[in-house]
VMD Tcl script that draws the C-alpha trace (Angstrom):
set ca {
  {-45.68 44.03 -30.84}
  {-43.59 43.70 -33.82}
  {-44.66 46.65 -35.79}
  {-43.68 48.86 -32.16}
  {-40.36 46.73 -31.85}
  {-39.78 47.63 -35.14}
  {-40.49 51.47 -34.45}
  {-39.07 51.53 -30.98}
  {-35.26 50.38 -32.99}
  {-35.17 53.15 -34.96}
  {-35.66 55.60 -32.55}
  {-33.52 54.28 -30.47}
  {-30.41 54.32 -32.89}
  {-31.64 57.85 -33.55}
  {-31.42 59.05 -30.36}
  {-28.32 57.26 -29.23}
  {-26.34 58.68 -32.76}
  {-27.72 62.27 -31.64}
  {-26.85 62.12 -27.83}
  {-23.13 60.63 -28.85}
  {-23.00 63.50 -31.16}
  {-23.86 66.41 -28.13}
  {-21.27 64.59 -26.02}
  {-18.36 67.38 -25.73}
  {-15.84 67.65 -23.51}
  {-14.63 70.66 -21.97}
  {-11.76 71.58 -19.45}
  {-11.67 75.23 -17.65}
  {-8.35 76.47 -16.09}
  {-9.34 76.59 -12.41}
  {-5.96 78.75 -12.20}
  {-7.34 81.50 -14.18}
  {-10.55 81.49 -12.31}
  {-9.68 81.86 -8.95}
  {-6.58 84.29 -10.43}
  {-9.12 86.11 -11.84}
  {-11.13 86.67 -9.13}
  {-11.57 89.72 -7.53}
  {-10.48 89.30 -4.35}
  {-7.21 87.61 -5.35}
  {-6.81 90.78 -7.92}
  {-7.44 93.12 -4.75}
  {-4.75 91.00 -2.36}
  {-2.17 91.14 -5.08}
  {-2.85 94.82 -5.76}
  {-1.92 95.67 -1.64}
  {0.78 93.14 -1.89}
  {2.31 94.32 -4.74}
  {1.86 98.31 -3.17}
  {3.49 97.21 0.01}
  {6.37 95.48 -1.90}
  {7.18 98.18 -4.55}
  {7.16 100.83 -1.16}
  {9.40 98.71 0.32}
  {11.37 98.42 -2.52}
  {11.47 102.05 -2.82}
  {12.51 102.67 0.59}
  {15.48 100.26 -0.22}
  {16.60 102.44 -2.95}
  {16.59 105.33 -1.15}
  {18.67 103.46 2.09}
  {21.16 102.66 -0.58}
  {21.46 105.68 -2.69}
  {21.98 107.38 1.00}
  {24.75 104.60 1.46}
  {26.34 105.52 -1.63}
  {26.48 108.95 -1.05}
  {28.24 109.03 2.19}
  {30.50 106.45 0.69}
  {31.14 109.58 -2.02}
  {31.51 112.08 0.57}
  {34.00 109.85 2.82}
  {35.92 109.28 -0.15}
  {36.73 113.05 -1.01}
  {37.25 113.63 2.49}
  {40.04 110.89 3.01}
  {41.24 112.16 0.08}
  {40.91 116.41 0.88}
  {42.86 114.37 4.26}
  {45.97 112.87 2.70}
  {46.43 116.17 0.98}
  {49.85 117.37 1.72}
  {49.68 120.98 0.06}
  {46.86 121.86 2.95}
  {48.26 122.87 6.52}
  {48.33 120.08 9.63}
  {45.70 122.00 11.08}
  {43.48 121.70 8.32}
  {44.36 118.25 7.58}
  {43.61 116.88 11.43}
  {40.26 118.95 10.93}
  {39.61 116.94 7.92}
  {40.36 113.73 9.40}
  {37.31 114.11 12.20}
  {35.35 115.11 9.63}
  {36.35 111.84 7.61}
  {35.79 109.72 10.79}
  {32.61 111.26 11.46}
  {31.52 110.35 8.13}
  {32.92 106.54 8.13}
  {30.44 106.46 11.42}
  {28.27 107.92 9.85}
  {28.72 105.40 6.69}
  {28.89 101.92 8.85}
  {25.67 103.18 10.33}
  {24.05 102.96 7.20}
  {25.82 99.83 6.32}
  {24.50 98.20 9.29}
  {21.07 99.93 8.52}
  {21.09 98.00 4.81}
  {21.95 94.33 6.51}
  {19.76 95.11 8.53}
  {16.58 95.79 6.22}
  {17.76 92.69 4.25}
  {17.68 90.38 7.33}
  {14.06 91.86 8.45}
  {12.96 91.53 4.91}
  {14.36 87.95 4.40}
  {12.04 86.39 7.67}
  {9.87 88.09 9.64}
  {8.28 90.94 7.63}
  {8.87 89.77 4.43}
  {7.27 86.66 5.21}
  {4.23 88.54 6.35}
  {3.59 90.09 3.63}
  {2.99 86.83 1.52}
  {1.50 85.15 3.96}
  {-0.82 87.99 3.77}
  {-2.23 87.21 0.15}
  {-2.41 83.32 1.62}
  {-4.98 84.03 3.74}
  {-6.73 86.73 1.60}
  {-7.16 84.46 -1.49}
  {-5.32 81.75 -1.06}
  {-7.46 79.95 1.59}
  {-10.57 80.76 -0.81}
  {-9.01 78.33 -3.40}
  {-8.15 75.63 -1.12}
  {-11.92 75.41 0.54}
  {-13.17 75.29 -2.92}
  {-10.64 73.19 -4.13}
  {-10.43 70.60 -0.80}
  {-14.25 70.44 0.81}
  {-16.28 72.18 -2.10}
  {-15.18 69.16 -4.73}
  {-13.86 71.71 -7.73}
  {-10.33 70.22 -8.23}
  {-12.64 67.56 -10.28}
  {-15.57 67.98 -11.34}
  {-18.73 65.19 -12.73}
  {-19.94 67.82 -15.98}
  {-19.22 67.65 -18.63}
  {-19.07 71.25 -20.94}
  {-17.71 74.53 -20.43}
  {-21.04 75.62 -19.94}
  {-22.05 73.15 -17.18}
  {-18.69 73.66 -15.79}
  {-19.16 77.23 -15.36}
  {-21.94 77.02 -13.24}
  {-20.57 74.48 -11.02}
  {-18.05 77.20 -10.38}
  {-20.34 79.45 -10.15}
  {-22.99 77.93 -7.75}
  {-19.61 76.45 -5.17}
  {-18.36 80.35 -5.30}
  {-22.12 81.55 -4.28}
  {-22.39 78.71 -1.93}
  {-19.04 79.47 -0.26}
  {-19.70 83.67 0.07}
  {-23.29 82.41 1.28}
  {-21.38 80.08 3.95}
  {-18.70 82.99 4.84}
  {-21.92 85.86 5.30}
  {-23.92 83.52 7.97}
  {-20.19 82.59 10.05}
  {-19.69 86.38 9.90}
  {-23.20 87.34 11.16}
  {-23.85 88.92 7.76}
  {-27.11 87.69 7.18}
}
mol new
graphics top color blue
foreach p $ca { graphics top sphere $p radius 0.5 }
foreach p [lrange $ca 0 end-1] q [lrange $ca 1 end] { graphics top cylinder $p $q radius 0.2 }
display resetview
């Protein structure tokens, strides 16, 4: 009994000094994985399409406004100008008036396209990535158990991520009579 005691101690310390040693502790960015996901990459890809037409379409309302702001400009001016005749001056005018119509349209065009942009439609459009990828995130993060997680290791970590992400496209196939 003594002679295994005095084995069995040894060992022991051996293998407690060599598991103490393997204990590492790792951390992985659950940010950067779902970011890097490539769903989320495909959601901000449309988003970020829809915005930058949107954005161009903007440009273009407000180059248009500054132009006709140019053009009613010179034509106030080519207005007021006393060395042309009356008649030609009156003619002038309309055309001037025409064109300040023709400007506060577009003004009202532009604070327009702000306001839609600024609630409904605007809105939309990010709440369009939300339930693309953002919902994906939550489940995983609320029901699925990864905002903290019992391994230990970037490896071991890895494939809890791994396995929950199978698990959940496994779960999201059989609701949408995939499989």
């Amino acid at each position: 009994m003594k002679r295994m005691l005095f084995k069995l101690v040894p060992a022991l310390l051996l293998l407690s000094l060599s598991a103490s040693a393997q204990t590492k502790i790792g951390t992985v960015n659950l940010t950067k994985v779902f970011d890097d996901y490539y769903k989320t990459k495909q959601a901000n890809a449309v988003i970020k399409e829809r915005v930058a037409d949107l954005d161009k379409e903007f440009r273009v309302m407000v180059a248009e406004y500054d132009k006709l702001n140019e053009d009613y400009k010179k034509l106030l001016a080519d207005a007021n100008n006393q060395a042309l005749a009356s008649d030609e001056r009156d003619k002038r005018k309309k055309l001037a008036e025409d064109k300040f119509t023709e400007f506060t349209k577009k003004k009202e065009e532009i604070a327009d396209y702000r306001q839609r942009m600024g609630s409904t439609e605007g809105k939309r459009i990010y709440l369009e990535r939300a339930a693309t990828a953002e919902t994906v995130n939550a489940d995983l993060k609320t029901w699925r158990g990864l905002d903290r997680l019992l391994v230990r290791g970037t490896g071991k970590v890895l494939i809890v991520a791994t396995w929950s992400a199978l698990a959940y496209n496994l779960l999201r196939a059989i609701k949408m009579d995939w499989l």
